[in-house]
Each structure stands twice: as C-alpha cells, then as structure tokens.
C-alpha positions as CSV (number, residue, x, y, z in Angstrom):
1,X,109.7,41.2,-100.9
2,X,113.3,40.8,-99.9
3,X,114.8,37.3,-99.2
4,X,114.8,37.4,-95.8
5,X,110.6,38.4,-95.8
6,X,110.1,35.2,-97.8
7,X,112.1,33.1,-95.5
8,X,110.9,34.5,-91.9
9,X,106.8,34.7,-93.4
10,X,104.5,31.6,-92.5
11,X,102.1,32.1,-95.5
12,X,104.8,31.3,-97.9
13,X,105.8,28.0,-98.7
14,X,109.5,26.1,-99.1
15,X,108.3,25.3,-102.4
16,X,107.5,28.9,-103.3
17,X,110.7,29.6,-102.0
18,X,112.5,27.2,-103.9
19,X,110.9,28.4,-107.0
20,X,111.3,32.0,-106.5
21,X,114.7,31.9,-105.6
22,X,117.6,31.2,-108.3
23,X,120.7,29.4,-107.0
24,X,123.8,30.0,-108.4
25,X,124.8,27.5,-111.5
26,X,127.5,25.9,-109.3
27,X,128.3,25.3,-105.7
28,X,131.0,24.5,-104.0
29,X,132.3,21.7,-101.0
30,X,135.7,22.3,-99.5
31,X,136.9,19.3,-97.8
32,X,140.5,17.8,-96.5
33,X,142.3,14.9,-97.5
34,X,143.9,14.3,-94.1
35,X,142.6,14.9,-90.4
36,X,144.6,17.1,-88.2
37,X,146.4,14.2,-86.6
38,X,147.3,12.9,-90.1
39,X,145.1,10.2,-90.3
40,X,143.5,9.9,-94.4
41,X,140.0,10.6,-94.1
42,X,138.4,7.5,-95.4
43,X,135.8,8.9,-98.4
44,X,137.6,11.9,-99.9
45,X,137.6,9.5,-102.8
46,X,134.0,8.0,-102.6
47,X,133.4,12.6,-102.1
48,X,135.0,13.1,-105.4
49,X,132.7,10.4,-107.4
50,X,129.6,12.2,-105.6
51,X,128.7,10.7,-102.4
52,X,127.5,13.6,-100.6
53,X,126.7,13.1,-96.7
54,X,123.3,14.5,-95.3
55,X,124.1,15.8,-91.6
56,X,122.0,16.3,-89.0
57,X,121.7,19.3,-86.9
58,X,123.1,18.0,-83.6
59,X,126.4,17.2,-85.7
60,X,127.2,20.4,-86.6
61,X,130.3,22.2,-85.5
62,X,128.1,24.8,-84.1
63,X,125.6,23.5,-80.9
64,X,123.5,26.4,-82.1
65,X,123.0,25.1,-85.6
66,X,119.7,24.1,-86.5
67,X,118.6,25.3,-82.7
68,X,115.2,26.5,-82.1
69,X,114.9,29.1,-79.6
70,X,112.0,29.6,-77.1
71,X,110.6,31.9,-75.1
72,X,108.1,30.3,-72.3
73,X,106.3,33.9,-71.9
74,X,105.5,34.4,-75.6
75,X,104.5,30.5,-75.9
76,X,101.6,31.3,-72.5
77,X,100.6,34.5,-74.0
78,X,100.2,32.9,-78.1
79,X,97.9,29.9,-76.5
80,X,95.6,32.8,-74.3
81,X,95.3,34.6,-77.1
82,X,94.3,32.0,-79.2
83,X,91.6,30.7,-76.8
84,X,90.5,34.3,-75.8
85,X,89.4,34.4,-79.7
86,X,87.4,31.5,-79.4
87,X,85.5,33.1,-76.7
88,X,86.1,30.4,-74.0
89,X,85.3,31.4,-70.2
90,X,88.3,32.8,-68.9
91,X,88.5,29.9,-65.9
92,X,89.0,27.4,-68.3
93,X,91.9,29.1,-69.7
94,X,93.5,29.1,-66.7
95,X,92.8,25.8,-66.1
96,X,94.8,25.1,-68.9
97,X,97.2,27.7,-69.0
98,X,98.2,26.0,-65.7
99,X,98.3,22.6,-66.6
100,X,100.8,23.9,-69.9
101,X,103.2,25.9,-67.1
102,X,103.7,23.0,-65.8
103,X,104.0,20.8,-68.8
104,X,106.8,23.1,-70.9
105,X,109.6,22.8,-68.6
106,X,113.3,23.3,-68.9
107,X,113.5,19.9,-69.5
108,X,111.0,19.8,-71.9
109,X,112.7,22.2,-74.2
110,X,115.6,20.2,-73.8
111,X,113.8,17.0,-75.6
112,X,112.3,19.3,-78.4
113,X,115.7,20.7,-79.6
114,X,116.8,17.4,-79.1
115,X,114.0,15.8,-81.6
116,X,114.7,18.7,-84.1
117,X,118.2,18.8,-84.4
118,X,118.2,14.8,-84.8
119,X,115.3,15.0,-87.5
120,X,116.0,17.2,-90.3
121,X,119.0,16.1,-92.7
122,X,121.2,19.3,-94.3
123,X,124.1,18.9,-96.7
124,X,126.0,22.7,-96.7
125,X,127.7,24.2,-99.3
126,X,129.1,27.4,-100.6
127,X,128.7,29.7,-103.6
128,X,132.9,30.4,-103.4
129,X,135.5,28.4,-104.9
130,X,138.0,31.5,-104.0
131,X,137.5,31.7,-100.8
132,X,140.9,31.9,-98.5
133,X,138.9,31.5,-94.8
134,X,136.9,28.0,-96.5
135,X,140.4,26.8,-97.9
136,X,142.3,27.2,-94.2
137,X,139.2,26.3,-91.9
138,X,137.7,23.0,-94.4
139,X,140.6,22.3,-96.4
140,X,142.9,22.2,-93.8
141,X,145.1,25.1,-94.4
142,X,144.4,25.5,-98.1
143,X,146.1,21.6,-98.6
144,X,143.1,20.2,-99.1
145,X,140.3,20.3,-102.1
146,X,136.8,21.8,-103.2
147,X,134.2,20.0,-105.0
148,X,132.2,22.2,-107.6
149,X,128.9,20.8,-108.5
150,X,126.7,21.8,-111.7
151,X,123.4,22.4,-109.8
152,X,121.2,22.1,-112.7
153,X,122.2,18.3,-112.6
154,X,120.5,17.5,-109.6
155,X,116.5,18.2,-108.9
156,X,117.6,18.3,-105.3
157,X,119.4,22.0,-106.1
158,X,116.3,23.5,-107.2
159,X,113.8,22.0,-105.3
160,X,115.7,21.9,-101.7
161,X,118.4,24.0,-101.5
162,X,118.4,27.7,-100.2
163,X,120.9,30.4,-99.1
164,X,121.6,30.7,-95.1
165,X,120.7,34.1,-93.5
166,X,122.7,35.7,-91.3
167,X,121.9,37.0,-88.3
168,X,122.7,38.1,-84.8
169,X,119.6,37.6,-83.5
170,X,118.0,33.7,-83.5
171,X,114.4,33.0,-85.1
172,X,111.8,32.9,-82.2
173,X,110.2,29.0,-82.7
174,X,107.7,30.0,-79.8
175,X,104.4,30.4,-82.0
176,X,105.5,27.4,-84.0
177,X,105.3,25.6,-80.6
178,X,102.2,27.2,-79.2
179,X,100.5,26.2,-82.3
180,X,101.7,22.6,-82.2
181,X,100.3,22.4,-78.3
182,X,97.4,24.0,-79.5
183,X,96.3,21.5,-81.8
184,X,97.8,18.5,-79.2
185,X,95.5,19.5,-76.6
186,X,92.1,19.4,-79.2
187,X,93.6,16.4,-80.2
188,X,93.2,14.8,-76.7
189,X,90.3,16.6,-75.5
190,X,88.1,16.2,-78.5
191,X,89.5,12.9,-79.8
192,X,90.1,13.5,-83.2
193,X,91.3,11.4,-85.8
194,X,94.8,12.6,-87.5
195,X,92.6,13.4,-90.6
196,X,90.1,15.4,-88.6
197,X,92.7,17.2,-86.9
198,X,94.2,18.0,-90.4
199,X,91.2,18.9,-92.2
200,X,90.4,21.3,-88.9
201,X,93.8,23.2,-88.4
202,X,94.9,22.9,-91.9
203,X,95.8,26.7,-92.0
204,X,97.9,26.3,-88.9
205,X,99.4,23.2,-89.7
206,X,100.9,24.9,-93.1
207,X,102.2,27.8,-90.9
208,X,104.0,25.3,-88.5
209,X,105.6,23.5,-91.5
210,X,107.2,26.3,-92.6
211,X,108.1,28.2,-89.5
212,X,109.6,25.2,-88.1
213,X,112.4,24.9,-90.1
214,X,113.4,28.6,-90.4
215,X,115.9,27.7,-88.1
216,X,117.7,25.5,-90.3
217,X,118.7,28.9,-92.8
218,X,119.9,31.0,-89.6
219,X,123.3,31.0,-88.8
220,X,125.4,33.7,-86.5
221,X,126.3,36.9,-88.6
222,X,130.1,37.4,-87.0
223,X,130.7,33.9,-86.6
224,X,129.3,32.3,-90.3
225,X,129.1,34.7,-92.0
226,X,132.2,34.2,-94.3
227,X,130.5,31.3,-95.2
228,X,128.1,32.8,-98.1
229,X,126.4,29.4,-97.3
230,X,123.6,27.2,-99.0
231,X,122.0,24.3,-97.5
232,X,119.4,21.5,-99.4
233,X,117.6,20.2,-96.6
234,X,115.3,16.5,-96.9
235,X,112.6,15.8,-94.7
236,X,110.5,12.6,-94.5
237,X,108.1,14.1,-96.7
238,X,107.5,17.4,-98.4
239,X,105.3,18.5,-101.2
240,X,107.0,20.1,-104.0
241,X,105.7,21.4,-107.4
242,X,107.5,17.9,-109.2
243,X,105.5,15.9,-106.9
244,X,106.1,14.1,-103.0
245,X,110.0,14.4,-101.8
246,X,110.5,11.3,-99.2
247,X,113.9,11.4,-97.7
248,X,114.6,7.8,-98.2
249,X,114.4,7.6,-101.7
250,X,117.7,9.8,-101.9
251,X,119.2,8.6,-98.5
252,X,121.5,5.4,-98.7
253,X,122.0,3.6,-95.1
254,X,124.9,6.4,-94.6
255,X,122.8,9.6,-94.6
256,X,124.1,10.1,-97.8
257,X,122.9,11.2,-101.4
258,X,124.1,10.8,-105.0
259,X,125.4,13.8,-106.5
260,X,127.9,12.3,-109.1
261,X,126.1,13.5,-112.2
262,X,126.6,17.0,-110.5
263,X,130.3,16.9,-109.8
264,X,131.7,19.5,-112.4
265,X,135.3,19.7,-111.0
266,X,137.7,19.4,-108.8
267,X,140.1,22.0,-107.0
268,X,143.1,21.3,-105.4
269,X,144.4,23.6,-102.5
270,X,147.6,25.8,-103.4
271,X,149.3,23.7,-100.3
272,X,148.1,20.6,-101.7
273,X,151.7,19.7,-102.0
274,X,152.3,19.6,-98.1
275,X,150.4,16.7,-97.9
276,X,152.5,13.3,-97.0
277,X,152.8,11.5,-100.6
278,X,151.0,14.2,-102.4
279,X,152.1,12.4,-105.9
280,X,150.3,9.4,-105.6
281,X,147.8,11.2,-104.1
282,X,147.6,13.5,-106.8
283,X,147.6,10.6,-109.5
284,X,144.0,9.4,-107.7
285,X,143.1,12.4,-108.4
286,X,143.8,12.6,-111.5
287,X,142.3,9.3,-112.7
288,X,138.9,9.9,-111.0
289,X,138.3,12.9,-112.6
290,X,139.5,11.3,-115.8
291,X,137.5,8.6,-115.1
292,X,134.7,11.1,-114.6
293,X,135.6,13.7,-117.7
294,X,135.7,16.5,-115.3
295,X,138.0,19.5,-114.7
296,X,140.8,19.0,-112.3
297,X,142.1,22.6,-111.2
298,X,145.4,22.3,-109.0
299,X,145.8,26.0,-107.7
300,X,149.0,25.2,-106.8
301,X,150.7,25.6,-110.1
C-alpha cells in the first residue's frame, strides 16, 4: 500500500500511520530575520533556542490550507443510502432528507470550514536544507536562516508528524460530514447519552476521526509542491501507541511547543550579509548556538 492509500483510507489510523511511516532524521525550518519592511521579527532568537509556533489553518498563507471541501449532492445521496440500508420507509427519508436540504446551506459550510481551520494546530516543516525556492520565499531572499532539528529528540516527530501530499485535486470531506449528521440526528431523535452514541457508532466515529483531518496533508501540486513538506499536527486529544496526546500539555499560551532539545543547527542564508548590522547579528548567532553546543553553518562563506 502506497503512502497516499494509507493517508486517503478511513480504516487506517494516524497512529498506524505514524508508525508505519519513517521520517527523515532531520527536518528543516527556514525563517527571516527581518520583515519585508525592515522591521526585526521579534522571536528569531527565542526560534533558534526552540520555541516552535503551532499555526492554525485559517493562518496559513494559502485560504485553501487545511480547507475541507464539500459537495451538497454526495452529502444527500451518503445519508439516503445510509438509511435505505436500515430499511426505513422511504417517506421518512424524505422527511428528513428535506429538513437536511435545508439545514446544510452555503452558510453552513461557511461555519464548518471556519470551525476546522480554527481547530487543528500544524507546525510545517521541510525535509531540504538546500533548497533555493525555501531560501528566497521564507528566508527572505536567501538572507535569512534554516533551523535543522534532530527528530528523534522529540516524541512529537514520530508520533505526529507526516509528509504533505500533493495534489491537484482537493480530498472530498462530504462522507466525513454525512456521517457526522448521521449520528447528530440519532443523537436528537433517540436521546442518547455521548457514551451511548459512542458505544453505537463506534466504527463510524473512527472513520470520521481520520477522514477528517486528511485535509490537513493535502496541499496544491503546482503551487506547494516545492515544498517537500511535513507537518506534526496536535489535536485536543488523540490516542497514540505511547499513550493520550492532549494539546495543552505541549502548548504554552502562544500556540507554541518546545523543540529546543531538537535543534541540531543552524544555517545562515548565503545573503545573510545584506542584512542591516549583519555583524552583531551574526555574533547572537553565534553565542546561542554556543550556548546551545550546536552547528552553526553560514553558507555564505
């Protein structure tokens, strides 16, 4: 089973997928010292010591990152199937199928991207430290610098990270969604608890968790693809095979994680000497790697 299989199939889990797919032994973040109005950014330093920011979707350079996509047809046509199976009389499924046309409106999409790309937190990186199209877009014109980070020092590397596919084609959320009104609407009509509900649809409710967040690892072939990009990704909660991953015992009250035991190296853009005061920048550099007892690679020399 190829990559790609594993990632798009709802019977296999984002642990098995962290487990059955090996991550290179370092990644890379390439980052700029300066904006493009000259202003210093404020935590290249803070980046260099680990401090690692966890983004959300909706603040991704892309709109489309992290976007499900849906398709109102296929979502009608999942939920008649589904009750067709269960043999119910054909006039209450249109009762229903009625009251959902009216429910899932362009509007309501609107709020479920909105939820989704303002839930799940993603820190990106690269497998590259050569790359020329990373050191002009993120290091602003190759003056700026590239973390490299040992990812065997980090459980979050092997337990939440995974490479980005590329595609020209987005991942279809709409089962994902039928699903979830599916189980809503037994919810209401049958008053179930939250553990009744689980115990019930617990087949479904695995499929959802995993399908949902496909969209996370599916980026824009021509436009990302020169990326070669992997992303960890922390949810409130997921099960992994070391145990319960909570999202707050990693975040600080930034969004952001500690990575320092990772940080390997540095690298320096070949421009790095364009930048305004690039001496005593450079001697900042220097001292936190020394301070750190990591590599500091100036391409520039």
């Amino acid at each position: 089973m190829t990559y790609e299989d594993a990632l798009l199939s709802p019977y296999i889990s984002w642990d098995s997928m962290t487990q059955a797919t090996s991550i290179p032994s370092k990644l890379y973040k390439y980052q700029a010292f300066f904006d493009k109005d000259g202003n210093e950014k404020q935590y290249w330093d803070a980046n260099m010591k680990g401090q690692f920011h966890m983004s959300l979707g909706c603040e991704f350079e892309d709109v489309n990152d992290c976007k499900p996509f849906f398709d109102k047809v296929s979502i009608m046509e999942h939920i008649n199937n589904f009750f067709e199976s269960l043999g119910i009389e054909s006039r209450e499924i249109t009762l229903y199928l009625n009251e959902t046309n009216n429910v899932i409106t362009e509007k309501y999409f609107t709020e479920i991207i909105s939820n989704y790309q303002n839930f799940i937190r993603v820190g990106c990186f690269t497998d590259d430290p050569d790359n020329n199209e990373m050191w002009n877009k993120y290091a602003f014109q190759k003056s700026g610098y590239c973390i490299e980070y040992d990812t065997q020092k980090n459980q979050l590397f092997s337990l939440s990270t995974l490479p980005v596919l590329y595609s020209d084609e987005p991942y279809d959320s709409s089962l994902t969604l039928a699903n979830s009104i599916i189980i809503e609407c037994y919810r209401n009509a049958k008053q179930y608890s939250e553990q009744e509900i689980l115990e019930r649809f617990h087949s479904i409710y695995e499929k959802i968790m995993k399908t949902a967040y496909i969209p996370v690892f599916i980026k824009q072939k021509q436009v990302w693809q020169f990326e070669r990009e992997y992303r960890m990704f922390l949810l409130k909660n997921r099960t992994t095979r070391d145990g319960i991953i909570k999202a707050e015992d990693y975040l600080d009250s930034s969004y952001n994680i500690d990575l320092s035991k990772s940080v390997s190296a540095v690298h320096l853009g070949e421009n790095f000497n364009r930048n305004k005061e690039y001496q005593a920048l450079l001697d900042k550099v220097t001292t936190i790697c020394q301070e750190k007892g990591i590599d500091l690679v100036y391409r520039g020399r």
